[in-house]
N, C-alpha and C positions, 0 to 999 in steps of 0.2 A: 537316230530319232532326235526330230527338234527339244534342246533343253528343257523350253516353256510347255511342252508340250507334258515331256517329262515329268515333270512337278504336279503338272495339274493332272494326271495320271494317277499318280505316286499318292495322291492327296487324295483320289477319290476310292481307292482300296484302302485304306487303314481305316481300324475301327476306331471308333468313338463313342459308339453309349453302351451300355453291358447287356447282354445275353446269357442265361443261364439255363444249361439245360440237365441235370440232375439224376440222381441213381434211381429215380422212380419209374422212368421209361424201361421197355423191356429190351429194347435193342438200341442199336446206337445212332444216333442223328448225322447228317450231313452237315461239314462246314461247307460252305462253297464263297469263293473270294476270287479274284482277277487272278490271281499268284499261284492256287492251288485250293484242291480240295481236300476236305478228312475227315472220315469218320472215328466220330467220338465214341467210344467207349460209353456202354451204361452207367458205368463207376467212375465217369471223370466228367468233369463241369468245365462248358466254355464261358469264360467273360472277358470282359478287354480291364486293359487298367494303362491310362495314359494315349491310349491311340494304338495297341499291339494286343493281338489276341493272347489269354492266357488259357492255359489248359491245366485244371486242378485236378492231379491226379493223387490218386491212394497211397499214403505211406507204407511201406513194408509190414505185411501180414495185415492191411486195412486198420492200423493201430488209431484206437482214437485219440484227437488233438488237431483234427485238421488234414489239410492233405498239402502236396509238395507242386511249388508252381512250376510247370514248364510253357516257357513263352514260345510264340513261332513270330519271327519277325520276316516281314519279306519288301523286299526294295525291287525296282526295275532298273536292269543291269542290259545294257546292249554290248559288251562288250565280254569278253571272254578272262574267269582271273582262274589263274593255275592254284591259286591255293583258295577256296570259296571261306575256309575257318578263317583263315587270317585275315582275310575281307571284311569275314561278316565284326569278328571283334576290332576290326577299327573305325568301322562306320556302326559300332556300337559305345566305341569311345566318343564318336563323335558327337550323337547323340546325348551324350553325358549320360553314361550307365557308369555305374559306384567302377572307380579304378580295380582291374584285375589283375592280378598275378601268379606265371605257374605255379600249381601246384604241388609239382615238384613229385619225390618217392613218399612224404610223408604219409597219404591217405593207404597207398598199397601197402605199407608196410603195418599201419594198422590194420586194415580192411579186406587183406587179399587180395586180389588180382582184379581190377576192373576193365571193362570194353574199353577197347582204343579206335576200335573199326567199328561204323555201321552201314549202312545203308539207305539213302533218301533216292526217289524219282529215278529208280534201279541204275545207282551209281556207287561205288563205294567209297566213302567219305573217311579219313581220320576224326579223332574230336581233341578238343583239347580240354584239358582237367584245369582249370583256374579255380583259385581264391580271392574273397573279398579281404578288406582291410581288416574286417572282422573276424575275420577264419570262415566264413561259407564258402562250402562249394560247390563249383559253377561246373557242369560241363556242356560244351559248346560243341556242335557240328552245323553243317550247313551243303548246300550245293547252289547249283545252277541248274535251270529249267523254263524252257518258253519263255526265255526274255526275262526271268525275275532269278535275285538272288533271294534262296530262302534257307532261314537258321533257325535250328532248334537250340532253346536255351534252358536247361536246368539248373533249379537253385535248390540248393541242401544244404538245409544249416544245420549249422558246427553242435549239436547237441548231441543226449545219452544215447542216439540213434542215428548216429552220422552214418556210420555201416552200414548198415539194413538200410536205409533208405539211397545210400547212394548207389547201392546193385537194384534198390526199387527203380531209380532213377534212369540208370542207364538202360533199365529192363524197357522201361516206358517209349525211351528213345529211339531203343531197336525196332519197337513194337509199330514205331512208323513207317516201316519198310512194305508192313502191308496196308499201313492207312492212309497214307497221302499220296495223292497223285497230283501230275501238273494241269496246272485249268490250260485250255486252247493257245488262249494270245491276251496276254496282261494290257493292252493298251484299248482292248476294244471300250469305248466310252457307253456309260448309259447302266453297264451292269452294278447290282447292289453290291458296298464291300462289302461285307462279308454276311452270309445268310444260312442262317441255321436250320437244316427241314426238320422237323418232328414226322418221326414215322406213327403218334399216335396216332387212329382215325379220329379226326374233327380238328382236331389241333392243327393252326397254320404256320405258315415258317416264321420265322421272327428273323427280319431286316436291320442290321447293325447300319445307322448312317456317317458317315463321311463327317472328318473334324474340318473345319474351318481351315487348319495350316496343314501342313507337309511336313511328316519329324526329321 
């Protein structure tokens, strides 16, 4: 694929203004983007924060305080990478997202045994368990699909509920195996990035528009 072509692709799928769609619906809404589709969970909220959809889902046992963000980032990849994690966290360094690093046996050895495998776009994926500089942590997977590289990103911070929310976390993760699928062909031009349908009746879909740059 032409480079320039590339960019201006890449630039017209990523979100840019916010969407929110809330525990008040009775069923779960449609994401639909160049890159892939997902349905949202009644109990989890989509909005974007920077140009990258986030998905606020429920902390462990629905504890109040908030909920735990997992990001979905997706890029257009014409080429084929053997390792889609390690891709995706370097062209997540590149981006400038907070420096990572493993996280080593520390969390299992508090926390029990967490997911190392899951499943995106009926492929089975590793993840990998990183820390921020701060002690959160990150677990990362990703794949390939129709031309896009797409990574799920979870962040769980380091507080009295690191445990419980980080099997909440990876719970959420696996939980994509039945909610995203690959959209057709990422470069088709003209489609909305990303578009949320409300299954209410009367309610219409809400159209996330396109940022100015390319992250």
């Amino acid at each position: 694929m032409n480079v320039g072509r590339a960019r201006k692709v890449a630039s017209s799928v990523a979100v840019a203004a916010a969407a929110v769609f809330g525990a008040c619906a009775p069923n779960s809404a449609v994401m639909r983007s160049n890159h892939y589709q997902l349905a949202v969970p009644k109990d989890w909220q989509a909005t974007e924060e920077g140009g990258v959809a986030v998905l606020h889902v429920p902390q462990a046992a629905n504890a109040p305080g908030g909920k735990l963000d997992l990001r979905v980032h997706a890029w257009l990849l014409d080429r084929t990478v053997d390792q889609p994690v390690q891709e995706s966290l370097d062209r997540l360094a590149k981006l400038g997202a907070a420096p990572l690093q493993p996280a080593g046996d520390a969390a299992e050895e508090a926390c029990g045994e967490l997911a190392h495998d899951f499943s995106l776009f009926g492929h089975a994926q590793s993840a990998a368990h990183m820390r921020t500089a701060s002690g959160d942590y990150v677990v990362v997977t990703a794949a390939q699909t129709s031309g896009s590289l797409v990574a799920a990103v979870g962040v769980v911070p380091n507080d009295a509920r690191v445990c419980e929310n980080l099997h909440a976390m990876t719970a959420a993760i696996a939980s994509l195996q039945d909610r995203l699928t690959p959209a057709d062909d990422p470069t088709v031009p003209g489609r909305p990035p990303i578009q949320l349908d409300s299954p209410i009746a009367g309610r219409p879909s809400t159209v996330i528009p396109a940022p100015n740059s390319t992250p």
